[in-house]
C-alpha positions in Angstrom: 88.5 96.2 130.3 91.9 96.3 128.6 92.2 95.6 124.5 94.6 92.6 124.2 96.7 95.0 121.9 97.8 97.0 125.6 99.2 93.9 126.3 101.7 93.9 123.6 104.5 96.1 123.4 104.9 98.8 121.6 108.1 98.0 120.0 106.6 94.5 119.3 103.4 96.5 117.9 105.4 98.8 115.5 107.9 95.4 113.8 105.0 92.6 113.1 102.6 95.8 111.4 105.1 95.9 108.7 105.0 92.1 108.2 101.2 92.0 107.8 99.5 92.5 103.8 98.1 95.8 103.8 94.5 95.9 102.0 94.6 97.1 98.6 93.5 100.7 98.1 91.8 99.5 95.1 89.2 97.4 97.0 87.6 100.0 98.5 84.3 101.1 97.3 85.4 104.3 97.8 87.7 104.1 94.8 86.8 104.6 91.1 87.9 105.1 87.8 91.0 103.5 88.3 94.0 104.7 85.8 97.5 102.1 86.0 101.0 103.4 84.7 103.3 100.5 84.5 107.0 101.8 85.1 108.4 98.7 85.0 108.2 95.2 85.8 106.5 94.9 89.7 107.0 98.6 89.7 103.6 100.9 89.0 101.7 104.2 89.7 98.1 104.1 90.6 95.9 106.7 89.8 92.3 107.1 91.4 89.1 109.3 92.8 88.4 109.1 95.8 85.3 109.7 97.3 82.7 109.2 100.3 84.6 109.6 103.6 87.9 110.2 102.6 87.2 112.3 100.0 86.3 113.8 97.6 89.9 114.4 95.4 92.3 112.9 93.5 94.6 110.0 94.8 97.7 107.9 93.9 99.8 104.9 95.0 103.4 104.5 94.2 103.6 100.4 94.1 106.6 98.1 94.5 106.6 94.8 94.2 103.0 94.9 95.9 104.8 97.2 98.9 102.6 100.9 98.8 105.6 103.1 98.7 103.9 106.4 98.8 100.3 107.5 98.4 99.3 111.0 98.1 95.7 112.3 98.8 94.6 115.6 97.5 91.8 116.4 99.2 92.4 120.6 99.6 92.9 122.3 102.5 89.3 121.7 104.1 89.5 117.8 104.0 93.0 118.0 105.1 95.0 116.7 101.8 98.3 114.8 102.8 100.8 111.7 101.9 102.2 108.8 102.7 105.5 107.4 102.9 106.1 103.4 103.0 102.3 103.1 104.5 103.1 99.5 105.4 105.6 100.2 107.9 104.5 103.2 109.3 100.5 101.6 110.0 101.8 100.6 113.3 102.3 104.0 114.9 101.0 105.2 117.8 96.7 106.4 116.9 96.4 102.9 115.1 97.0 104.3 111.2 99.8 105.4 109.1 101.6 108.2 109.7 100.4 111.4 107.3 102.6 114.6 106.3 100.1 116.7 105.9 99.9 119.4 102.7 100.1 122.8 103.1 98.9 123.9 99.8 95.4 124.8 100.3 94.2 123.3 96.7 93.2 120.5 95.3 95.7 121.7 92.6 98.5 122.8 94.3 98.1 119.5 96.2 98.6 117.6 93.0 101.5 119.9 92.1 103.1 119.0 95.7 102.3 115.5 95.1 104.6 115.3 91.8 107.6 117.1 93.4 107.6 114.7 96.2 107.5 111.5 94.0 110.3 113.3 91.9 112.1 114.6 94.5 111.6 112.0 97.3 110.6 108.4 95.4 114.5 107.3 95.7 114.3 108.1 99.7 111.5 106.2 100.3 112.9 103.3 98.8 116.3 103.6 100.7 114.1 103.4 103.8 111.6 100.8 103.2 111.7 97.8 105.2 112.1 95.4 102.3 115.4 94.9 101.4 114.2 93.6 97.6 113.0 97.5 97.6 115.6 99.3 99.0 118.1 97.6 96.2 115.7 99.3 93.5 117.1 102.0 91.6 114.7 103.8 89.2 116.4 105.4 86.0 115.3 109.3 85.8 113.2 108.6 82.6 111.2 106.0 84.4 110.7 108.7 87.4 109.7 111.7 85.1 107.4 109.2 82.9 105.5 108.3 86.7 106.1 112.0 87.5 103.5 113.2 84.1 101.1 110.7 84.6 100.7 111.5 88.4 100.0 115.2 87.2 98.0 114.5 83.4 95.6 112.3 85.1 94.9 113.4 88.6 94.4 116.9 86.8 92.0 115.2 84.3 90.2 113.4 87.0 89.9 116.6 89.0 88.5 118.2 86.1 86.3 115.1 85.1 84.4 115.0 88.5 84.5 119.1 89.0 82.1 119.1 85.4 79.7 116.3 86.8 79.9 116.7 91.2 77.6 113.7 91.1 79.6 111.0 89.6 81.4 108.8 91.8 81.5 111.2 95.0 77.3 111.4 95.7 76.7 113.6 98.6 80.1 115.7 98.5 80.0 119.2 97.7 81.7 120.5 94.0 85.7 120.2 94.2 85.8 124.0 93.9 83.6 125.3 96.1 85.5 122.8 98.8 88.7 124.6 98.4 87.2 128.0 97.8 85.8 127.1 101.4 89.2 125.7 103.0 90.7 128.7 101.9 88.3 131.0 103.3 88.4 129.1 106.7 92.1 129.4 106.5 92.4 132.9 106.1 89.9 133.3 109.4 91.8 133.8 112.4 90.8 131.7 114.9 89.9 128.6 112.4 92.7 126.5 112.7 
């Protein structure tokens, strides 16, 4: 029996999943310890751990005006770490979720490094190519992207570090963060593994 989604077109698909509310990342009881940087008015950097299914690691959404701009996940090489660009519009692609560029950094580290040269480097694109035209008008002054820029790397290496000394907090049931990427790294080296 056919889904009624085969019914509608693609194209059709892909416009209204951009006009739907996205559910906050924050609501998920996956998320904890939950660390805000206000850039500006309507404008802020979330900061989280993630753990349970989609995790264990670091994460972060870049926020405007409610709109997730980018979200980065740093899971190491083993739990496939990648990031989001504009996550709203992108939801409606063809697998059913958003579209993920995934890392090649095989740390949880290197992940996080990654993940603050593509919100220095790339913030300004993805707000040239959002959907929302309030967004797209944005411009961001360079001290407000390097402020955003230091917090994405002081606390996601602090929360790293936090949950590395005490496994059991938060992420029950998911191995240490180190002996994960120790273990993605040795699986990547394998040939054969990938």
């Amino acid at each position: 029996m056919k889904s009624l989604r085969s019914y509608v077109p693609t194209p059709l698909r892909r416009a209204a999943a951009w006009l739907l509310p996205l559910p906050s990342r924050l609501s998920s009881p996956n998320v904890s310890d939950v660390r805000v940087h206000e850039v500006r008015k309507g404008v802020h950097l979330e900061i989280y751990w993630l753990a349970g299914r989609v995790g264990p690691g670091p994460g972060a959404s870049f926020m405007v005006f409610g709109d997730e701009v980018m979200r980065f996940d740093c899971f190491g090489a083993r739990r496939r770490g990648h990031m989001h660009l504009n996550l709203k519009q992108s939801r409606g692609f063809p697998g059913g979720g958003a579209a993920r560029l995934y890392y090649r950094e095989h740390t949880i580290e290197e992940q996080i490094e990654r993940s603050c040269f593509e919100l220095d480097a790339n913030l300004a694109y993805a707000l040239k190519t959002n959907a929302s035209s309030r967004i797209r008008r944005l411009r961001l002054r360079p001290d407000e992207v390097a402020g955003a820029v230091a917090f994405l790397r002081q606390n996601m290496l602090s929360l790293l570090q936090q949950y590395h000394s005490d496994p059991g907090s938060g992420s029950a049931g998911s191995p240490p963060v180190e002996e994960t990427a120790r273990e993605a790294i040795a699986s990547v080296d394998k040939p054969g593994t990938r």
